[in-house]
N, C-alpha and C positions, 0 to 999 in steps of 0.2 A: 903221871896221868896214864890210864889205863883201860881196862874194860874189854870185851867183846864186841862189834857191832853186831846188834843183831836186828833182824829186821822182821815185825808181825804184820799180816795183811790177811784181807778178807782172802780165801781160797779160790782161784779162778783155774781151774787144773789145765784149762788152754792156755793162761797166758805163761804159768809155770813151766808146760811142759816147751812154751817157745822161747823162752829164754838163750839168751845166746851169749853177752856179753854183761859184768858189773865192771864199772870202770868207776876208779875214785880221783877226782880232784883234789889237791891239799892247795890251798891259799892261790886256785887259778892257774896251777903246774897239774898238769898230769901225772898221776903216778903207772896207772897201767890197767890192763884188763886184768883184774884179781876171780874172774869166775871160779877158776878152781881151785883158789882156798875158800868155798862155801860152800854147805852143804843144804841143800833146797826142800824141804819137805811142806806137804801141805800145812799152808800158811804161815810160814816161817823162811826166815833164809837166814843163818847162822855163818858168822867168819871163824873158821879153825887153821887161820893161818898167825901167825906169829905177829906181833909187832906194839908199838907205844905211840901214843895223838901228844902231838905239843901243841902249843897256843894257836891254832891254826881257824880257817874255815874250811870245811870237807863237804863235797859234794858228792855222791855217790847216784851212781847213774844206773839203771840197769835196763837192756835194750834186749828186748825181744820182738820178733819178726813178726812184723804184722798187727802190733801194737805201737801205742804212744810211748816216747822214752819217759818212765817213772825216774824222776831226780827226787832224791833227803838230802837237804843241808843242816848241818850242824855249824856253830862255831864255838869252838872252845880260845880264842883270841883273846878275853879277859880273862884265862884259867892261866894257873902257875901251873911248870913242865913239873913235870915228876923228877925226881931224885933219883 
């Protein structure tokens, strides 16, 4: 299982430029403040950091100052891991 996450939104160039923190969930653990494996451009925010989703739920969080914390959840839980 594999893939990029990537993430399209309407352009709001103040809440982009206040961006502070993407923090990812896997199945209710923490993994970490991932901000800077992504690259942020109008309307878009793109993961170019390395890595593979097993059967999990992800919750990806991204926290900017002065704005409401925007949460995506996915759950790939009924998906087979990759090989």
């Amino acid at each position: 299982m594999g893939g990029t996450p990537e993430f399209t939104f309407a352009d709001d160039p103040a809440w982009r430029d206040s961006l502070e923190a993407i923090l990812l969930t896997e199945d209710g653990t923490s993994v970490d403040d991932l901000f800077e494996l992504f690259t942020i451009t109008e309307g878009n925010i793109l993961y170019i950091g390395d890595g593979r989703y097993g059967p999990f739920t992800y919750n990806w969080t991204f926290v900017a100052e002065g704005y409401e914390d925007a949460v995506i959840s996915f759950d790939l839980s009924d998906s087979t891991p990759a090989e």
